[in-house]
C-alpha positions in Angstrom: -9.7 12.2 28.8 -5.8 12.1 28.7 -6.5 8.5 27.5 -8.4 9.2 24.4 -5.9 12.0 23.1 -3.5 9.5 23.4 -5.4 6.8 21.9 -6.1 9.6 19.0 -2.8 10.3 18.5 -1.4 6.7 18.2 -4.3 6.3 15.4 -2.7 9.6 13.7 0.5 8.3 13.8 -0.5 4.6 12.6 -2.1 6.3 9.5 0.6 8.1 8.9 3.0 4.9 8.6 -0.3 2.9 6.5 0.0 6.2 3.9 3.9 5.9 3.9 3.8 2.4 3.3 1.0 2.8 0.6 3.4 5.2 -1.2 6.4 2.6 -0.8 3.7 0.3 -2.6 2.7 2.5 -4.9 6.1 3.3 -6.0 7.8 -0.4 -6.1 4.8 -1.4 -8.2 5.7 1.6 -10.7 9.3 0.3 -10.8 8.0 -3.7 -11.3 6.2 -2.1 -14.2 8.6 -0.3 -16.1 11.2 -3.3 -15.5 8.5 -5.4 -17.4 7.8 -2.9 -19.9 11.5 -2.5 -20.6 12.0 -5.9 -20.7 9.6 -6.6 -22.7 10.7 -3.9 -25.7 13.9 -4.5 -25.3 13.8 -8.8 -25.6 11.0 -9.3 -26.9 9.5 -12.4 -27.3 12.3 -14.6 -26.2 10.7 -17.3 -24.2 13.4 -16.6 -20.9 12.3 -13.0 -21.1 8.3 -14.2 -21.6 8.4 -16.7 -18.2 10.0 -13.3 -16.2 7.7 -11.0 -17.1 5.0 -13.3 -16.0 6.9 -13.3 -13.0 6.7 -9.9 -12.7 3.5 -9.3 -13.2 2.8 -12.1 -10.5 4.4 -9.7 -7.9 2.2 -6.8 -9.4 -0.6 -8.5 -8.9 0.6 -9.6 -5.1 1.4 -5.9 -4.7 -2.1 -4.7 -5.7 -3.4 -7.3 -3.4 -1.3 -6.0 -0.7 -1.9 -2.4 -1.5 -5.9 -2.7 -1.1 -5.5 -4.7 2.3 -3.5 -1.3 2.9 -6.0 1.1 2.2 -8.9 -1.1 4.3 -6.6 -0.7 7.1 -5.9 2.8 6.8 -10.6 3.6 6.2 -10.5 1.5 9.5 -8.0 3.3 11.2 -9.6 7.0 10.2 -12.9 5.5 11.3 -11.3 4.7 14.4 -10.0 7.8 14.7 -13.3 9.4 14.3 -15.0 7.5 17.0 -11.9 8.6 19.7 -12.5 12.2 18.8 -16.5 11.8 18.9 -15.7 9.8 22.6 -13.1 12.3 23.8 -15.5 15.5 22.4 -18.5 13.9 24.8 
């Protein structure tokens, strides 16, 4: 039994870093977006500006990919959670 409240603790705490990290996400992909947006009004279509705002929105797109590997590891985390409590309730 000790076991399995451990084992459901260490899945609390490893959701707890997956959410933190999802906010980090979250908020770097915010910043990569208003550096592109600023960018962009304030350059404009200057062809230097145009190739670094495609970079940018390379990394936003890498950072949405990242950010929904995130949140399939945090469901399979709270489903693993689940199944400890169910096992340690039984």
């Amino acid at each position: 039994m000790a076991n399995n409240h451990l084992v459901v603790e260490s899945l609390e705490t490893l959701i707890k870093a997956v959410q933190t990290y999802q906010d980090e996400l979250l908020t770097n992909r915010q910043i990569l977006e208003n550096a592109a947006n600023v960018c962009d009004v304030a350059m404009g279509g200057d062809d230097i500006v145009k190739k670094h705002i495609g970079r940018l929105n390379e990394a936003l797109e890498e950072l949405r990919k990242t950010s929904q590997i995130a949140e399939e590891v945090a469901e399979a985390l709270i489903e693993d959670k689940r199944k400890a409590i169910e096992v340690y309730e039984d």
